[in-house]
C-alpha positions in Angstrom: 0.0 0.0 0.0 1.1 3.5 -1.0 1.2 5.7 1.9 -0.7 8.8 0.8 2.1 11.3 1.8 4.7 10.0 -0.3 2.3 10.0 -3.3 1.4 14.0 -2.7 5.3 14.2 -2.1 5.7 12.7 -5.7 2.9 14.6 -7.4 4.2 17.5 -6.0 7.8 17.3 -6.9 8.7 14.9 -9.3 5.8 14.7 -11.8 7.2 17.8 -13.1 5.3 17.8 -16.7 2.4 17.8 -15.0 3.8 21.0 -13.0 5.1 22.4 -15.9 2.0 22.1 -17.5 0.3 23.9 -14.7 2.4 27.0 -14.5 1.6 27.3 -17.9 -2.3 26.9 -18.0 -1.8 29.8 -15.2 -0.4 32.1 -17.5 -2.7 31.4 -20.3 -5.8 32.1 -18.3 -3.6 35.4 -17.2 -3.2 36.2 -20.3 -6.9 35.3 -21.5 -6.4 32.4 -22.9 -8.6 29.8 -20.8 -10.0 27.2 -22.8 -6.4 26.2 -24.0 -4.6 22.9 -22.9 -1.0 23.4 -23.2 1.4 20.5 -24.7 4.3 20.0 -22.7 6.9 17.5 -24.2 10.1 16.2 -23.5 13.1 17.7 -26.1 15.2 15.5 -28.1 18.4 17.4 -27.7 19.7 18.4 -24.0 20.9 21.5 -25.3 17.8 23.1 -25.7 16.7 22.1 -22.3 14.5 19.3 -20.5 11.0 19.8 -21.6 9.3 22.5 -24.3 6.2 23.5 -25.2 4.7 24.9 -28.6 1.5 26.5 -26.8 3.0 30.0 -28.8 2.1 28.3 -32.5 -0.9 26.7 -31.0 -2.3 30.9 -30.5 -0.8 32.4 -33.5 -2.9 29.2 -35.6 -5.7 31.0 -34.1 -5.6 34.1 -35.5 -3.8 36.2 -32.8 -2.3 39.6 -34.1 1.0 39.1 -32.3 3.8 37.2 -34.0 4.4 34.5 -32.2 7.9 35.3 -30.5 5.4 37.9 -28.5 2.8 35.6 -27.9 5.9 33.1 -26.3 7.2 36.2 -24.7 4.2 37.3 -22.9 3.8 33.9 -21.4 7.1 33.6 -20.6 6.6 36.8 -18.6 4.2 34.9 -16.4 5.7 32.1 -15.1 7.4 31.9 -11.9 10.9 33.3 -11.7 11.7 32.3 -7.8 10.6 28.5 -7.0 13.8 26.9 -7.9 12.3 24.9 -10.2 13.2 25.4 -13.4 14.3 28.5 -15.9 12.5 29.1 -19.2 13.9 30.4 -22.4 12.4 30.9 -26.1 13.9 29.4 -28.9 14.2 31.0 -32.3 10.9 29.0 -33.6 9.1 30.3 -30.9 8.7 27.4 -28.7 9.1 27.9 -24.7 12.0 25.9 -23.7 12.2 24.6 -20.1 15.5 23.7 -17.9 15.8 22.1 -14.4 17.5 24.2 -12.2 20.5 22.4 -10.2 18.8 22.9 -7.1 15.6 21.0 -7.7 17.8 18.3 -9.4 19.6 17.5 -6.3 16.7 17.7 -4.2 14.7 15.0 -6.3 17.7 12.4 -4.8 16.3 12.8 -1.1 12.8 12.8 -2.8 13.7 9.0 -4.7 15.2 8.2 -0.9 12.0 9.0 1.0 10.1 7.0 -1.2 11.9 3.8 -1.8 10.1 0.5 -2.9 7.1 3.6 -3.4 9.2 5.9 -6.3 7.6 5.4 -9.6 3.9 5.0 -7.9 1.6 7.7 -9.4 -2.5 8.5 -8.6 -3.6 8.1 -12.5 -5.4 5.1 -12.0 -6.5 5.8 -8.3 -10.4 4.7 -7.8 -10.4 2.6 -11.4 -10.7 -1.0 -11.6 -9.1 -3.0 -14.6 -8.9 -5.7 -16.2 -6.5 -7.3 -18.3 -6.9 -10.5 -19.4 -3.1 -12.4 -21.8 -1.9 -15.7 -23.1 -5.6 -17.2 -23.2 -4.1 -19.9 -25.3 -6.0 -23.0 -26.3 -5.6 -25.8 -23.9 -4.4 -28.0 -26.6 -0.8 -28.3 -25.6 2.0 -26.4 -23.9 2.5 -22.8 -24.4 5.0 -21.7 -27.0 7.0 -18.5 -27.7 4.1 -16.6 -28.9 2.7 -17.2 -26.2 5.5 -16.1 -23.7 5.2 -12.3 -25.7 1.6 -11.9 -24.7 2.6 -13.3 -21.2 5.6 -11.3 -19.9 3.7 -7.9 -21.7 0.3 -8.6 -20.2 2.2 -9.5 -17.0 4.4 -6.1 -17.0 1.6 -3.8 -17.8 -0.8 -5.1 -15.4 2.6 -4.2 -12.9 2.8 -1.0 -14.4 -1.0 -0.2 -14.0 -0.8 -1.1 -10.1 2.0 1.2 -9.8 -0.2 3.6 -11.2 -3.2 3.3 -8.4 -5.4 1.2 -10.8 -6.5 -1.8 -9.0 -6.2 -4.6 -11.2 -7.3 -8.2 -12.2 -4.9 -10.7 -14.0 -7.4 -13.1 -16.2 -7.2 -16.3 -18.3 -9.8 -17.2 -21.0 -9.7 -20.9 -21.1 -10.9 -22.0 -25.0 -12.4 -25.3 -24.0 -14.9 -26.0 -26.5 -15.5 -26.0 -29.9 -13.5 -27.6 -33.2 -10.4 -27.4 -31.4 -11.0 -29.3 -28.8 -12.9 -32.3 -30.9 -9.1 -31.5 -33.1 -7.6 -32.2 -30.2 -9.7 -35.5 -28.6 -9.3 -37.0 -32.5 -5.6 -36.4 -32.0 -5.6 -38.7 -29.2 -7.8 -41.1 -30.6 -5.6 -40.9 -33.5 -2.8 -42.1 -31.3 -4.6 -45.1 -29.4 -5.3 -46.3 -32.4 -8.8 -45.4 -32.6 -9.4 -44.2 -36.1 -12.7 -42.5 -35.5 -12.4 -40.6 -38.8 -9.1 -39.8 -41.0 -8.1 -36.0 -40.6 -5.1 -34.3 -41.7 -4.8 -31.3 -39.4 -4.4 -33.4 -36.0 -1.6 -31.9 -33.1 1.0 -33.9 -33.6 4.2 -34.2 -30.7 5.1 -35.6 -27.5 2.9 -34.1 -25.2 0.0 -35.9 -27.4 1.4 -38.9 -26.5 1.8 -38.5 -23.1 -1.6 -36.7 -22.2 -3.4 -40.2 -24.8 -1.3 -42.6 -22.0 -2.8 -40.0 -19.2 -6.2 -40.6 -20.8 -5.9 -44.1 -21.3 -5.5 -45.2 -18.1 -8.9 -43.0 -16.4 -11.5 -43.9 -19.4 -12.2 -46.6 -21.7 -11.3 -45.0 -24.8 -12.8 -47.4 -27.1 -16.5 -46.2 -25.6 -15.6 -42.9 -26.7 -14.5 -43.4 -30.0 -17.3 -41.2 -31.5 -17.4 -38.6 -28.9 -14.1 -37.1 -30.0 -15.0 -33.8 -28.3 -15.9 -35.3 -25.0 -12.1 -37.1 -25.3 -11.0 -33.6 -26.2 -12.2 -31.8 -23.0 -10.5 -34.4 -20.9 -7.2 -33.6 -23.1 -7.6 -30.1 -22.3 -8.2 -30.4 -18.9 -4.6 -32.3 -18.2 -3.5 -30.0 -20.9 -4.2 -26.7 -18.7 -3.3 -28.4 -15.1 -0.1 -30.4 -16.1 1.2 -28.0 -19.4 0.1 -24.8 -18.8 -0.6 -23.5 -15.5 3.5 -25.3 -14.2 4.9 -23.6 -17.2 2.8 -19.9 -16.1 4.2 -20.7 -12.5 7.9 -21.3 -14.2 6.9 -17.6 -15.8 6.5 -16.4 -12.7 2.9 -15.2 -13.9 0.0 -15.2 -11.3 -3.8 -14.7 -12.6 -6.4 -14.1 -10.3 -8.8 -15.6 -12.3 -9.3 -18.4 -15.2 -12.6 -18.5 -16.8 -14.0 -21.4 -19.0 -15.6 -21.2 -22.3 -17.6 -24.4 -21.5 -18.9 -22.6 -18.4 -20.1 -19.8 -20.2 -22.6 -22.6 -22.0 -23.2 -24.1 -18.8 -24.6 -21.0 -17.3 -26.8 -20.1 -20.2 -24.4 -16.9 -20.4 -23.9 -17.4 -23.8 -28.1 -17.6 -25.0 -28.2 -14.4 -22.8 -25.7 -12.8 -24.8 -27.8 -13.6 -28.1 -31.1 -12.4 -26.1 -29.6 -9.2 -25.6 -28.5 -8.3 -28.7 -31.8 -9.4 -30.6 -33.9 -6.9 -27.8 -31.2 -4.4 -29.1 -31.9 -4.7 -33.0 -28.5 -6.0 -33.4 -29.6 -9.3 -35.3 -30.9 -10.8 -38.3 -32.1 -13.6 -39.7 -30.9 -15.1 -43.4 -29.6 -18.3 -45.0 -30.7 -20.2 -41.8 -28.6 -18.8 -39.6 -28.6 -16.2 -36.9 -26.4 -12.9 -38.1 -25.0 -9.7 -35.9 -25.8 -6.9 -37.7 -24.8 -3.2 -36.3 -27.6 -0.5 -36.7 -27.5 1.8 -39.7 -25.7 5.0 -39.2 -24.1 3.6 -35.9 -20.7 3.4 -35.3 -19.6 4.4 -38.9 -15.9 4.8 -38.6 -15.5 0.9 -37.9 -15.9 -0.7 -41.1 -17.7 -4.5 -40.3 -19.8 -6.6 -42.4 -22.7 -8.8 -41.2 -21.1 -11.5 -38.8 -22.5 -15.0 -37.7 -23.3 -15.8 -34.5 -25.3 -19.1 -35.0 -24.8 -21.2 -37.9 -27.8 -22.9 -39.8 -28.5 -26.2 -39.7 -26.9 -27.2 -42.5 -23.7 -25.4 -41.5 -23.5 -26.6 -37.9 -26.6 -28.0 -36.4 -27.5 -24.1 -34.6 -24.4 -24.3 -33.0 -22.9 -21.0 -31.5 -20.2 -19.4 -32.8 -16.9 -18.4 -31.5 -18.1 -14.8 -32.3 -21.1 -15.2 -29.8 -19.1 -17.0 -27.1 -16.6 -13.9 -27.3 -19.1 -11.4 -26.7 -21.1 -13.5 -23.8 -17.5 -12.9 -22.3 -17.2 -9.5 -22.7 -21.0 -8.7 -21.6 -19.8 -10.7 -18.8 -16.5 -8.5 -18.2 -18.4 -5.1 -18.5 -21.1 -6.7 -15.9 -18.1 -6.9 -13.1 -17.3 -3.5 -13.0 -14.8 -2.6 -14.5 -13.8 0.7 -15.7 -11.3 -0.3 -18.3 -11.0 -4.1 -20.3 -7.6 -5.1 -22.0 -7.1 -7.6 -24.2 -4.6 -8.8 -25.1 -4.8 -11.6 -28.4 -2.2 -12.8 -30.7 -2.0 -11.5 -34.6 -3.9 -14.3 -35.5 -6.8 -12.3 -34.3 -5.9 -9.1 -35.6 -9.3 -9.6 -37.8 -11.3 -9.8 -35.1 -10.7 -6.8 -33.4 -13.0 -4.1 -35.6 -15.7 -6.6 -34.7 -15.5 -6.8 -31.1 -14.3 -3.1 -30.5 -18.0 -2.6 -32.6 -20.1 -5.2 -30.2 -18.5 -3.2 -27.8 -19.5 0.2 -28.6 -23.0 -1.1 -29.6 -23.2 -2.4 -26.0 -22.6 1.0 -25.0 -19.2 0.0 -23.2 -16.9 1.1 -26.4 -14.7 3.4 -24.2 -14.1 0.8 -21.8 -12.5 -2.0 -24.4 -8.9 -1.6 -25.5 -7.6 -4.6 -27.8 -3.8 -5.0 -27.9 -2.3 -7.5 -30.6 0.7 -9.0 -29.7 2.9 -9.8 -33.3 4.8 -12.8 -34.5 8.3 -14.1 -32.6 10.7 -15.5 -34.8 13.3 -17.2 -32.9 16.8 -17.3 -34.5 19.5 -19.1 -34.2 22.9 -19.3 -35.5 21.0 -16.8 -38.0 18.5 -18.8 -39.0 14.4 -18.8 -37.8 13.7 -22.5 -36.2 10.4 -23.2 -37.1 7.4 -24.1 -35.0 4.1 -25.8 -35.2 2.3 -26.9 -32.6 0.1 -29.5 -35.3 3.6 -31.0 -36.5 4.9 -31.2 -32.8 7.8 -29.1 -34.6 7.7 -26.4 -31.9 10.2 -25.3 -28.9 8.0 -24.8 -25.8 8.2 -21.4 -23.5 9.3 -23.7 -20.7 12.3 -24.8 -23.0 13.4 -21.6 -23.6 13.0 -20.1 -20.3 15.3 -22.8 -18.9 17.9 -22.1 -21.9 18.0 -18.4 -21.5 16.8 -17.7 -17.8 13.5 -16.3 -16.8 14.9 -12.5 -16.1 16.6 -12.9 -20.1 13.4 -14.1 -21.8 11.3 -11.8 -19.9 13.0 -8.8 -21.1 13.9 -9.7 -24.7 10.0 -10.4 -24.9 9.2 -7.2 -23.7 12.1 -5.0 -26.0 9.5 -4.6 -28.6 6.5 -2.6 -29.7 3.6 -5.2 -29.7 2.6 -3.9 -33.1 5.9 -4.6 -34.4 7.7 -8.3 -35.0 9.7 -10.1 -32.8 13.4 -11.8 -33.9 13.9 -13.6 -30.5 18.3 -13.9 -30.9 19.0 -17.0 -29.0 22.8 -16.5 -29.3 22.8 -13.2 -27.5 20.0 -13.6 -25.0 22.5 -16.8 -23.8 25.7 -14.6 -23.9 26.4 -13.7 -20.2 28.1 -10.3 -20.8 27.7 -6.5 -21.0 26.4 -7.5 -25.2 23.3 -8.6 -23.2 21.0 -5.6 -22.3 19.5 -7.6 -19.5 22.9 -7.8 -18.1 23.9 -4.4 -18.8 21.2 -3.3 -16.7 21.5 -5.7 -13.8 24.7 -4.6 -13.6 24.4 -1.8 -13.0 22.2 -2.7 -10.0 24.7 -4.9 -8.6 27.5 -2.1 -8.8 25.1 -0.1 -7.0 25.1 -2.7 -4.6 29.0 -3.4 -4.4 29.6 0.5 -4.3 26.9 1.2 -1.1 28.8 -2.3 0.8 32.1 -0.6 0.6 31.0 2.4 1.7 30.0 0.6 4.7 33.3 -1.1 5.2 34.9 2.3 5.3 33.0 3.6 8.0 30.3 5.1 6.1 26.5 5.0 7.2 23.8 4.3 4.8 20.8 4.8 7.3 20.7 9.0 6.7 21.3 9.2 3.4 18.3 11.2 2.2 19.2 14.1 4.7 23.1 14.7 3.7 23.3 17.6 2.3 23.5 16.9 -2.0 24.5 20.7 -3.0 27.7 19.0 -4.1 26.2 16.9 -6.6 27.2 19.3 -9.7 29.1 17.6 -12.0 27.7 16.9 -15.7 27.2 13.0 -15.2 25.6 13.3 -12.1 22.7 16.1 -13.1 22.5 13.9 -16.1 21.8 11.0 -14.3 19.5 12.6 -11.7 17.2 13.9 -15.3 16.9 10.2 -15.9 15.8 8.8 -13.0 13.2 11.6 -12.1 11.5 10.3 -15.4 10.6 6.8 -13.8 6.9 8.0 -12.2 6.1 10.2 -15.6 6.9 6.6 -17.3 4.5 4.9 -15.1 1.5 7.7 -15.9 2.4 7.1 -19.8 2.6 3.2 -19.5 -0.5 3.4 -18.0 -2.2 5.2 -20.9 -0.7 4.4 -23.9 0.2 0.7 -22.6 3.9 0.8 -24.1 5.7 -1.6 -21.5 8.3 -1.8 -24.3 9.5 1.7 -23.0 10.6 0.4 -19.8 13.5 -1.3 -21.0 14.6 1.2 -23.4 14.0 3.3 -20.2 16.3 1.1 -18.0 18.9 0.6 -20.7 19.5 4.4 -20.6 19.6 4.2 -16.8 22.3 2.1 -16.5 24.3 4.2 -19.2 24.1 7.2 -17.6 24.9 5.2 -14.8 28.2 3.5 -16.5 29.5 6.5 -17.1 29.2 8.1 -14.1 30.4 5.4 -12.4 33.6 5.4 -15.3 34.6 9.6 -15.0 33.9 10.4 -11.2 35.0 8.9 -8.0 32.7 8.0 -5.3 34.2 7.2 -2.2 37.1 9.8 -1.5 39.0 11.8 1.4 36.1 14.6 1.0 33.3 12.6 3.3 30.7 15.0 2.3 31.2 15.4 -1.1 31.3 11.2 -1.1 28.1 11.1 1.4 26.5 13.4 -1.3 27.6 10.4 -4.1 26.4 7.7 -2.3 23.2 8.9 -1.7 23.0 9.2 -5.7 24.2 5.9 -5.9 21.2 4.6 -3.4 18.7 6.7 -5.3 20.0 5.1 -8.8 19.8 1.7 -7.2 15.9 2.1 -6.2 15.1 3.4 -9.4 16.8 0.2 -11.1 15.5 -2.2 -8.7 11.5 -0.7 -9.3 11.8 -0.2 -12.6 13.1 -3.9 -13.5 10.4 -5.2 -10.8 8.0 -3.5 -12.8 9.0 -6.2 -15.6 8.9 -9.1 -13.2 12.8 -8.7 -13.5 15.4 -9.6 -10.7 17.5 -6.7 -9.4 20.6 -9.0 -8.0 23.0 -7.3 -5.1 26.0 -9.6 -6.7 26.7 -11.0 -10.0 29.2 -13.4 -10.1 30.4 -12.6 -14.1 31.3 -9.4 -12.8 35.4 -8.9 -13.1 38.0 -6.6 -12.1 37.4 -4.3 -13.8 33.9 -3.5 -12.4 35.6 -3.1 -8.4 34.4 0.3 -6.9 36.4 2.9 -7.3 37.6 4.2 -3.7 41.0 6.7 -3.7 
């Protein structure tokens, strides 16, 4: 729990775009501007400061008689020249440039002190429940690398959005009926020698085996030789308890809840789902079969046809559809309570996104759906992709490569990416144990941290006071530089939160330990100066929390001592 004191402490004085922002919506209204809502962005270059904002060419576009160096000028004007905070300056394309001042720099180290395990926590999401429910892979065999993407992402965002004050709820959607599953019971039938009917596309691999023996032993398997869907659920059912949920606990990925297709049906959920759209308008009838249908003139930026949700008889005996089943599980996720629902699905459902993000908005609960599609991994080796197919049994499991590459390794080469963007998984460096690795680079840092604050002790320092030595001293270019970065962690969390880009975090910690490299490379902690030193080390605490919360916020270790680290990466001391 967040104590409330250190969140107003953060707000306050660390989330400074949002008190950048503030100052400026001040002098707007001052100036009599009061419907405007300034930008405030961070700048590419250091040079032209820490944050700007082009609020000036936002007026002049509409249609104010000053140029717009006056317009930037008379805001400028405005703002605060006394807190300490920052200094403002306006470039020669009229933007208002923003700069740290030294002072509020070195007080933001005592402010990541106070905080601890706490810095990074913000109040976006405080009140809000949400939702997010990942992996949600069929139960038809173990989970593979595609699968571990959607994990480790769903896993680190649902982190990031606790971090945040949103109070969340980790959920699998168990796919337990359907063609699949009667796929998956032939497949076993296929291998007791039951030849129920011939079929080409059966799962293929090991596992099959192992789960028919499994099978073979509770059931007479000959009595179900033409119920291949009732041999199917059994499958699935070892499939989840023996595959999946050991491999999510390997992952180090806890849900709160799974949910069951199959007890959707059982609860009459899913006939209450076609109920309610046919008393909203929302279906037809045609061809023998039971069609969604959006209302004319509604919702006309999504482009959907005509969907089935029951089939005919000649198509499927009035069978539901997977499209029906889907939306009695959304009408049953708005029903909880949620303010926000994320989904997150692999790219082989890209195509079903306009239609459920329509369902949705035809429900009335558009705003509160958000669909995420995780793209394809590629895993290379020796540089060339190994192929994988769970039907051919041709496929490296997620528990295989977790066990080749470590948990913290696969977790973060997982996350590295965009989800909207491919995946080429490098087996050769994510095994490499060395400063090539980014995860390494970045827990090594941590561990210096670690190694630099234990020698400190050995020399008589104390660690307990650290956020009240006095850090005027901390003036050197590499350690304002650092301090910029790490003040960034909480305005990460807020962004993370909205725009659910947990691929920023380890871009984010990458940088960190850069900046924290060389720091650690051009100036010398522990000297004969004890103040100047106390001032360092209390820098060198504040960088370590900031490591250790934001690699936590991936599910990644932060280790105190790592054993491939050499010589060369001693402490310097005298």
């Amino acid at each position: 729990m967040v104590k409330a004191g250190i969140l107003k402490q953060i707000k306050n004085q660390i989330m400074i775009r949002d008190v950048l922002k503030g100052k400026l919506k001040k002098a707007l209204k001052e100036a009599g501007y009061k419907k405007i809502e300034p930008e405030v962005l961070p700048t590419a270059d250091p040079k032209f400061g820490d944050y700007y904002s082009n609020i000036a060419l936002k007026l002049a576009k509409l249609g104010t008689k000053q140029s717009i160096s006056k317009v930037a000028k008379s805001l400028q004007a405005k703002l605060p020249k006394s807190e300490g905070v920052f200094t403002s300056e306006i470039a020669p394309n009229g933007f208002i440039n923003f700069k740290f001042s030294n002072q509020f720099l070195q007080s933001q180290v005592q402010k990541i002190i106070e905080a601890g395990s706490d810095f990074g926590c913000v109040e976006t999401g405080k009140g809000k429940k949400v939702q997010v429910e990942f992996i949600s892979a069929n139960p038809t065999g173990p989970l593979t690398l595609g699968n571990g993407r959607g994990g480790f992402t769903g896993d680190a965002l649902a982190n990031c959005l606790e971090k945040a004050g949103y109070q969340v709820e980790r959920e699998y959607y168990i796919n337990d009926t359907g063609n699949q599953i009667k796929i998956l019971g032939l497949s076993i039938l296929d291998v007791l020698g039951v030849k129920a009917e011939k079929r080409e596309d059966l799962y293929k691999g090991e596992y099959i085996v192992e789960i028919s023996k499994k099978i073979e032993k509770k059931i007479d398997v000959e009595s179900y030789k033409n119920e291949p869907s009732e041999i199917g659920e059994i499958a699935a059912e070892i499939a989840l308890e023996e595959y999946i949920k050991p491999a999510l606990k390997k992952m180090n990925i806890a849900f709160d809840k799974f949910v069951s297709e199959k007890s959707l049906h059982e609860r009459g959920e899913i006939k209450a789902a076609l109920n309610e759209l046919e008393k909203k308008g929302l279906t037809i009838e045609k061809e023998g079969a039971i069609w969604f249908t959006p209302k004319k003139g509604s919702s006309a930026s999504v482009q959907e046809t005509d969907r089935v949700l029951v089939r005919s008889e000649k198509a499927g005996g009035k069978a539901p559809t997977y499209f029906l089943a889907d939306i009695a599980y959304h009408i049953n996720k708005f029903n909880r309570g949620f303010d926000n629902v994320i989904d997150i699905w692999g790219a082989d459902h890209a195509g079903y996104v306009p239609r459920m993000q329509l369902v949705a908005v035809e429900l009335g609960s558009g705003e509160k759906l958000e669909i995420i599609i995780i793209q394809l991994v590629r895993l290379i080796e020796e540089g060339r992709e190994v192929r994988m197919s769970k039907r051919t049994g041709t496929f490296i499991t997620l528990e295989e490569l977790v066990a080749e590459t470590g948990l913290d390794v696969a977790r973060f080469f997982f996350i590295s990416r965009s989800p909207n963007t491919h995946l080429d998984f490098d087996l050769k460096l994510a095994k490499e144990v060395s400063n090539k690795n980014p995860v390494y680079y970045v827990q090594y840092a941590h561990a210096r941290c670690n190694s630099l604050l234990k020698k400190a002790q050995k020399e008589g320092f104390s660690l307990v006071n650290l956020s009240k030595v006095g850090v005027s001293l901390l003036n050197k270019p590499e350690e304002l530089v650092l301090i910029r970065h790490l003040i960034k962690l909480p305005q990460l969390v807020e962004d993370i939160a909205d725009n659910h880009a947990v691929h920023l975090l380890t871009t984010y910690t990458i940088q960190l330990a850069d900046k924290f490299h060389r720091f650690y490379e051009r100036v010398r902690v522990i000297s004969e100066d004890k103040q100047l030193s106390a001032a360092r080390l209390s820098l060198i605490l504040a960088t370590k929390i900031t490591l250790h919360n934001s690699l936590g916020l991936m599910g990644i270790s932060a280790p105190k001592y790592m054993e491939k680290v050499g010589k060369e990466d001693e402490p310097k001391t005298s």
